[in-house]
mmCIF file as gemmi writes it, N, C-alpha and C atoms, coordinates in Angstrom:
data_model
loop_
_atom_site.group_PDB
_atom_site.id
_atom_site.type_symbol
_atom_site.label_atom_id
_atom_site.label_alt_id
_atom_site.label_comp_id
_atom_site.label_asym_id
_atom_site.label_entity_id
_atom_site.label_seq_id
_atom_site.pdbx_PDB_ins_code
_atom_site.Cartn_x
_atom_site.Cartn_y
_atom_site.Cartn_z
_atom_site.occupancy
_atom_site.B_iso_or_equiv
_atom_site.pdbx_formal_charge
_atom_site.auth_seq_id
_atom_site.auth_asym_id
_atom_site.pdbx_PDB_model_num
ATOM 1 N N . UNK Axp A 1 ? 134.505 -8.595 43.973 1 0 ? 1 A 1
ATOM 2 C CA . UNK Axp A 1 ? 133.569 -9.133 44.948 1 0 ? 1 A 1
ATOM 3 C C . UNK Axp A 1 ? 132.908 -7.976 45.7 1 0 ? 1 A 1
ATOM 4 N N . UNK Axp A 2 ? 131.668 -8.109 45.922 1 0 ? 2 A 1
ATOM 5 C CA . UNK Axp A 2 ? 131.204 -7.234 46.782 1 0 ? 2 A 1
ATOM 6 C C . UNK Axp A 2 ? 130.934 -6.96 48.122 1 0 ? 2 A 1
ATOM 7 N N . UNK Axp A 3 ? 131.362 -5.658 48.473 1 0 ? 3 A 1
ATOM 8 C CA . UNK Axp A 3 ? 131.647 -5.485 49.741 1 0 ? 3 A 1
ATOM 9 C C . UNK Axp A 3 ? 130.389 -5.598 51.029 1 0 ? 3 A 1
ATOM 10 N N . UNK Axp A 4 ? 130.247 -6.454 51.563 1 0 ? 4 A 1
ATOM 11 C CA . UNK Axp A 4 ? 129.348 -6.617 52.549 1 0 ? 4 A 1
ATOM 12 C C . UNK Axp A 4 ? 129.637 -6.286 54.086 1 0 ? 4 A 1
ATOM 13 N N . UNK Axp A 5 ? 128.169 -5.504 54.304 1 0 ? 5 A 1
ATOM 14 C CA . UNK Axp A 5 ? 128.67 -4.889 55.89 1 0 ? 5 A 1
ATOM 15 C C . UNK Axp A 5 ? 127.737 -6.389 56.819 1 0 ? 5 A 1
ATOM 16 N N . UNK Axp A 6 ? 128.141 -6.135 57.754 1 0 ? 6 A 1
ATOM 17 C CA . UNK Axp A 6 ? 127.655 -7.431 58.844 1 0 ? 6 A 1
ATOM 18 C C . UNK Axp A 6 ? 126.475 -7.218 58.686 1 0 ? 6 A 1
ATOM 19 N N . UNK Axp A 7 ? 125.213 -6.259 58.135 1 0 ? 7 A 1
ATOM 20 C CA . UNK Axp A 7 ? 124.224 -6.439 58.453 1 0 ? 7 A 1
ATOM 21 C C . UNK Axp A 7 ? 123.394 -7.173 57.474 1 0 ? 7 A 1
ATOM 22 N N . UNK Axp A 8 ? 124.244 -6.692 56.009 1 0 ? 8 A 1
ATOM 23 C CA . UNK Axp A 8 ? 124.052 -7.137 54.605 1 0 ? 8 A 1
ATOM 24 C C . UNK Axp A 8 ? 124.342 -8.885 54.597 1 0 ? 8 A 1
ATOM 25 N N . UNK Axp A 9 ? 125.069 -9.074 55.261 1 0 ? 9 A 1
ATOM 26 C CA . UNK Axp A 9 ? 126.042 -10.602 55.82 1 0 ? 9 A 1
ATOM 27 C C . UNK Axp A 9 ? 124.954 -11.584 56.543 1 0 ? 9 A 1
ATOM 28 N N . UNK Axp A 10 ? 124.373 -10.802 57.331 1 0 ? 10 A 1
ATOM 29 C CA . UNK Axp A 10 ? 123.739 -11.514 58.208 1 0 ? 10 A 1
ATOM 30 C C . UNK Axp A 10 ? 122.258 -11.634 56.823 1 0 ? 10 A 1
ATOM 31 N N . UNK Axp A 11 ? 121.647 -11.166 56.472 1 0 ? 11 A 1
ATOM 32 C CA . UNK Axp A 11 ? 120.751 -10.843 55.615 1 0 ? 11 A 1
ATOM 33 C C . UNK Axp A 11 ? 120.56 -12.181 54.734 1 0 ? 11 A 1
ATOM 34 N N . UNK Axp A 12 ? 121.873 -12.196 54.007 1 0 ? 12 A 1
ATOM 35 C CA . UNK Axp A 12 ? 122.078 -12.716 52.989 1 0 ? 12 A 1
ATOM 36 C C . UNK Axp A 12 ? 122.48 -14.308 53.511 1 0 ? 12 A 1
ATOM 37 N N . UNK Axp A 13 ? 123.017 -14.582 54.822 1 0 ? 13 A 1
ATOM 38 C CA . UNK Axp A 13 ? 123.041 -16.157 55.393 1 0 ? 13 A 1
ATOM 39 C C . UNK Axp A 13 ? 121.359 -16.39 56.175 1 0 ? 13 A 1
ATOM 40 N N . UNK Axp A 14 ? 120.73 -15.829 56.311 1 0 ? 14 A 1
ATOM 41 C CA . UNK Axp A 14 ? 119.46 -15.869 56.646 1 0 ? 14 A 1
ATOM 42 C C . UNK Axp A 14 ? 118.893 -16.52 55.413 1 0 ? 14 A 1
ATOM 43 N N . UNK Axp A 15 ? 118.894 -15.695 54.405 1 0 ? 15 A 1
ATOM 44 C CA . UNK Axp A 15 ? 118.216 -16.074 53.103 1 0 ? 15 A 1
ATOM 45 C C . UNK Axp A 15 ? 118.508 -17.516 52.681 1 0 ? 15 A 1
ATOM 46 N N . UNK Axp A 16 ? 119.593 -17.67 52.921 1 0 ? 16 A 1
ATOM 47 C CA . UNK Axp A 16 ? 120.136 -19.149 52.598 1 0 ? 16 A 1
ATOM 48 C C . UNK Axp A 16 ? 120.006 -20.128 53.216 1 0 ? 16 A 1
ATOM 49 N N . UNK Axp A 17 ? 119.75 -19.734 54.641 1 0 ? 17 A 1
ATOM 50 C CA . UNK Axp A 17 ? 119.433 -20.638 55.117 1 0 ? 17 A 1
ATOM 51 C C . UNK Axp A 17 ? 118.087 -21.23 55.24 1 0 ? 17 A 1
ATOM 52 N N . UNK Axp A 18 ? 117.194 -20.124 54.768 1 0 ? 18 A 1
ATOM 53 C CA . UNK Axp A 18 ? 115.311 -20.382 54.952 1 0 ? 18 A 1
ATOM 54 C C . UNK Axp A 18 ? 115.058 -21.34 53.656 1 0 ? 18 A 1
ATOM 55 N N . UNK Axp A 19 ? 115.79 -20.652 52.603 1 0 ? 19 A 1
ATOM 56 C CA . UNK Axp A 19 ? 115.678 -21.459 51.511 1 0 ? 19 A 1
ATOM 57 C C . UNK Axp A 19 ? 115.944 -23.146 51.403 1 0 ? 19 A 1
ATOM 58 N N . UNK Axp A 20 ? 116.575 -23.167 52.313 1 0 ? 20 A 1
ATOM 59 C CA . UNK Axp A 20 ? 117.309 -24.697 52.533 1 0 ? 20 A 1
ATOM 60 C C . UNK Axp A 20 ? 116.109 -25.373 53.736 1 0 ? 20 A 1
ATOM 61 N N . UNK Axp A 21 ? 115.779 -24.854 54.313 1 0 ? 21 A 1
ATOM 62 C CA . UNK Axp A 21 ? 114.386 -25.507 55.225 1 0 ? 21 A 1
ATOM 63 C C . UNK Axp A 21 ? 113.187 -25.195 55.079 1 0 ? 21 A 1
ATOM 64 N N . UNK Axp A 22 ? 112.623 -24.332 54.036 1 0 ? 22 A 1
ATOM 65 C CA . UNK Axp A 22 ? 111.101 -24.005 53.428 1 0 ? 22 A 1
ATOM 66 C C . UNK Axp A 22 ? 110.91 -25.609 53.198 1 0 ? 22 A 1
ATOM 67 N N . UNK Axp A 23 ? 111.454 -26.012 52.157 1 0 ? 23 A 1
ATOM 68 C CA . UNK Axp A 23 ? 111.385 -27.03 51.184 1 0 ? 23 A 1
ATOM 69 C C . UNK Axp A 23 ? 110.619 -28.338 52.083 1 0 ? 23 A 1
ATOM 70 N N . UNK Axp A 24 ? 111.786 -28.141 52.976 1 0 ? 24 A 1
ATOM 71 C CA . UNK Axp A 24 ? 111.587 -29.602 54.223 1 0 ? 24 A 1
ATOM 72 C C . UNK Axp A 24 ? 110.519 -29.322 54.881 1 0 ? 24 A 1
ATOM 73 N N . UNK Axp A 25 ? 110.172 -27.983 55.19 1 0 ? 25 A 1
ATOM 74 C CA . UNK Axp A 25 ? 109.232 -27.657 56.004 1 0 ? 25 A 1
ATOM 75 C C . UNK Axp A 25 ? 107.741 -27.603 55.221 1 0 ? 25 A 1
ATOM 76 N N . UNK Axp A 26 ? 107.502 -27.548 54.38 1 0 ? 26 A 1
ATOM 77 C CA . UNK Axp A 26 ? 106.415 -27.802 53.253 1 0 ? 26 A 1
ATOM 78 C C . UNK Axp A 26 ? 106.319 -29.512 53.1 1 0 ? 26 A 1
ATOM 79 N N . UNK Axp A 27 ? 107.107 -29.948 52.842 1 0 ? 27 A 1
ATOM 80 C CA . UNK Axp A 27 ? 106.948 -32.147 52.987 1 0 ? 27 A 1
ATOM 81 C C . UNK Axp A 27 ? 106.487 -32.332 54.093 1 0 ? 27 A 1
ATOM 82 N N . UNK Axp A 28 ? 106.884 -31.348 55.111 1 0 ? 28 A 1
ATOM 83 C CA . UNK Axp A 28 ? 106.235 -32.242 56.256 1 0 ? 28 A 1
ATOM 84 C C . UNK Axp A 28 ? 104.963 -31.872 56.649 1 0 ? 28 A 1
ATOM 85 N N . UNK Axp A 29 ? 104.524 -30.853 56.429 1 0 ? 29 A 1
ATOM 86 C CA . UNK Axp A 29 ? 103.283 -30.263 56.822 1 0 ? 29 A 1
ATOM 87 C C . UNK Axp A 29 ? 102.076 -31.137 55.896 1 0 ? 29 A 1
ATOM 88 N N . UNK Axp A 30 ? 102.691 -31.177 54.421 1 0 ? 30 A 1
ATOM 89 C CA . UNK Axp A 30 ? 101.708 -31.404 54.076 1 0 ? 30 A 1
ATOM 90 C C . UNK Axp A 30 ? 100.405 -30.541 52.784 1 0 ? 30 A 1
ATOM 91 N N . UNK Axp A 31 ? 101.21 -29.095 53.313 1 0 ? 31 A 1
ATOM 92 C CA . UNK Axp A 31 ? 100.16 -28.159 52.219 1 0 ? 31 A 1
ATOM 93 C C . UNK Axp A 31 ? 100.706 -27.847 51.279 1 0 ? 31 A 1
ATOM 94 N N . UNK Axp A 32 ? 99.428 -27.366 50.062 1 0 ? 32 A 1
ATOM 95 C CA . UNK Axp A 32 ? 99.85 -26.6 48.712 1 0 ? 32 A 1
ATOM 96 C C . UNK Axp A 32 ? 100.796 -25.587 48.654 1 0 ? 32 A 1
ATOM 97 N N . UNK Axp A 33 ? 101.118 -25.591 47.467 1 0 ? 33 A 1
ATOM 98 C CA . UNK Axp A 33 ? 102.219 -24.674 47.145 1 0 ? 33 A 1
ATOM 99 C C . UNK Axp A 33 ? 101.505 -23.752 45.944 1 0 ? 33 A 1
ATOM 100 N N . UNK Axp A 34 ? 101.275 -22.182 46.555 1 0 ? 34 A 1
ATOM 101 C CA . UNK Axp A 34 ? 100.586 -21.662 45.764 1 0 ? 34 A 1
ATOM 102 C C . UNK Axp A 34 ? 101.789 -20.273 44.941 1 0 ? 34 A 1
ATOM 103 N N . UNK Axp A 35 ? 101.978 -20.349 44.06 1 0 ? 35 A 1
ATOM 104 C CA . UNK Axp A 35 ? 103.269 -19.227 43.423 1 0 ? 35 A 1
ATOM 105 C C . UNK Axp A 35 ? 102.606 -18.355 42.791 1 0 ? 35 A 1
ATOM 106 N N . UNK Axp A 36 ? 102.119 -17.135 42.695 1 0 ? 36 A 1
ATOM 107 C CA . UNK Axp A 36 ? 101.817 -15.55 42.644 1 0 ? 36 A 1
ATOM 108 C C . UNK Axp A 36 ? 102.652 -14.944 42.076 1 0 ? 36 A 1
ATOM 109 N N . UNK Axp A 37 ? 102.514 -14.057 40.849 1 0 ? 37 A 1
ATOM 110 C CA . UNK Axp A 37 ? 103.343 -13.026 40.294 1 0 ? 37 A 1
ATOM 111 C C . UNK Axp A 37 ? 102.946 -12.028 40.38 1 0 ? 37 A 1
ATOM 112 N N . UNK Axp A 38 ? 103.675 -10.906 41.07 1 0 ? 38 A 1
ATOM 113 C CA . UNK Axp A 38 ? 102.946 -9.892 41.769 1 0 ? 38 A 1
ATOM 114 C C . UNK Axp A 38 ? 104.213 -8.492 40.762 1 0 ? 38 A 1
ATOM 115 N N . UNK Axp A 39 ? 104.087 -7.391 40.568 1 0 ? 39 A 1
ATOM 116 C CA . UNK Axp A 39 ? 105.012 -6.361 40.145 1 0 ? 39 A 1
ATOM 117 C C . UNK Axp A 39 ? 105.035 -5.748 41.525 1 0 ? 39 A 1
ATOM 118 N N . UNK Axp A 40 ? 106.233 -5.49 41.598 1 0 ? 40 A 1
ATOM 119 C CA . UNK Axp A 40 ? 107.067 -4.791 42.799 1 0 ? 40 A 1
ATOM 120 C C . UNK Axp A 40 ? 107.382 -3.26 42.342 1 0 ? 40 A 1
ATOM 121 N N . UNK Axp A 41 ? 106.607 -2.559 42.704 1 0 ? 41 A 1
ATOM 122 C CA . UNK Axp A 41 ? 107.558 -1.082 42.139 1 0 ? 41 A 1
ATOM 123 C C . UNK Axp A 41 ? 109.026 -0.544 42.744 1 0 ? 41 A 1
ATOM 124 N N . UNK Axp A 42 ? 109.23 -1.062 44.476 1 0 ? 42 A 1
ATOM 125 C CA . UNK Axp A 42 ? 110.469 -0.622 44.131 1 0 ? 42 A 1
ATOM 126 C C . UNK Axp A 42 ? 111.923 -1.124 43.089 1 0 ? 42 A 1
ATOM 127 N N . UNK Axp A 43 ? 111.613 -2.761 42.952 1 0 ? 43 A 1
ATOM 128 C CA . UNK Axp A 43 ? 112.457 -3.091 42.358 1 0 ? 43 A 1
ATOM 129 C C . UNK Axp A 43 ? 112.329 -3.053 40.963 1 0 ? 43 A 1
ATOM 130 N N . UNK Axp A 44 ? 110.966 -2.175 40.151 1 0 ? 44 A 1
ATOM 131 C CA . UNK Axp A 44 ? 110.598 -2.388 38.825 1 0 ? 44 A 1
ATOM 132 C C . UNK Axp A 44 ? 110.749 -3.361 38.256 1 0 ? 44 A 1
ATOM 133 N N . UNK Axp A 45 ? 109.888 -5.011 38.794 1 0 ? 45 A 1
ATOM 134 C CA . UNK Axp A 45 ? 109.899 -5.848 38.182 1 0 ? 45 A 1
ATOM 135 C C . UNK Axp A 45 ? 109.506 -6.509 38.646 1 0 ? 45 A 1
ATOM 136 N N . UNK Axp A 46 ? 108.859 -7.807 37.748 1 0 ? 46 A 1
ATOM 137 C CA . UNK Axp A 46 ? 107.859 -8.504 38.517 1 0 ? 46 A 1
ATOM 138 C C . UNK Axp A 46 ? 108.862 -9.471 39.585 1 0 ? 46 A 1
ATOM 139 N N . UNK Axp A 47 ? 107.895 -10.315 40.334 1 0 ? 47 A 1
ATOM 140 C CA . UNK Axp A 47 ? 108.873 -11.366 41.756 1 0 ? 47 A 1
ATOM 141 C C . UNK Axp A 47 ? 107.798 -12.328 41.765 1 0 ? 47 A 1
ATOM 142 N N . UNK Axp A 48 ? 108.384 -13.391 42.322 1 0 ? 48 A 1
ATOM 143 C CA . UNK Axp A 48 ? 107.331 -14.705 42.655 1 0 ? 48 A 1
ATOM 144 C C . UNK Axp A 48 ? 107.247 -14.52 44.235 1 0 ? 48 A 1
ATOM 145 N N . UNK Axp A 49 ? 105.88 -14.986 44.505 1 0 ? 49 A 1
ATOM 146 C CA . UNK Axp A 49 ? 105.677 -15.414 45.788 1 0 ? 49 A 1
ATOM 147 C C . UNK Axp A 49 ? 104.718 -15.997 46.329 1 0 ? 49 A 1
ATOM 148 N N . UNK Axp A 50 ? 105.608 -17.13 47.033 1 0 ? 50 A 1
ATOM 149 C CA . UNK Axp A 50 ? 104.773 -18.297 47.318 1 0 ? 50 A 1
ATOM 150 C C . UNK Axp A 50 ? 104.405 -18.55 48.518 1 0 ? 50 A 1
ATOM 151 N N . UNK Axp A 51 ? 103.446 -19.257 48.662 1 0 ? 51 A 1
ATOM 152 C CA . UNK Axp A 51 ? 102.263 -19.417 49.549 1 0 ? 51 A 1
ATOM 153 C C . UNK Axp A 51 ? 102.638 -20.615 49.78 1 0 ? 51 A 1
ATOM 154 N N . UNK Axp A 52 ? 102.136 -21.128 51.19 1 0 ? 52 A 1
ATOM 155 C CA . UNK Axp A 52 ? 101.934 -22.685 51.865 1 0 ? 52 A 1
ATOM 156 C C . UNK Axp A 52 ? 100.023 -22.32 52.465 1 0 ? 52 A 1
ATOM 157 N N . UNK Axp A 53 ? 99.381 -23.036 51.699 1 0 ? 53 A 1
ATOM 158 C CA . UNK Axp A 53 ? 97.796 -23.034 52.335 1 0 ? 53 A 1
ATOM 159 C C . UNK Axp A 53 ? 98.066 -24.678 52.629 1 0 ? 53 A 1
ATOM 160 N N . UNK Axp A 54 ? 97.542 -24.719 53.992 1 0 ? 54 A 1
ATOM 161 C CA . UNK Axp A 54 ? 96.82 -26.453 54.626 1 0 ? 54 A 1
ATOM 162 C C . UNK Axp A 54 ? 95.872 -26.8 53.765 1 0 ? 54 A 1
């Protein structure tokens, strides 16, 4: 298992938790869902990223 410092901790329950209320928070608003494939050089590889437009 890997060793996590509190800051890595905190990071990584953040992430989990946005992920769990984007979703809800997009139904209620109402707007498109726009998904972008963009290449990232530090991580050498491409990533998705998505958009909410009204």
């Amino acid at each position: 298992m890997a060793q996590l410092s509190r800051r890595g901790f905190l990071a990584t329950t953040a992430a989990a938790v946005s992920l769990r209320a984007v979703p809800q928070i997009a139904t209620k608003t109402g707007g498109r869902r726009i998904l972008t494939l963009v290449y990232d050089k530090s991580l050498g590889m491409m990533r998705a990223v998505e958009r909410l437009v009204p």
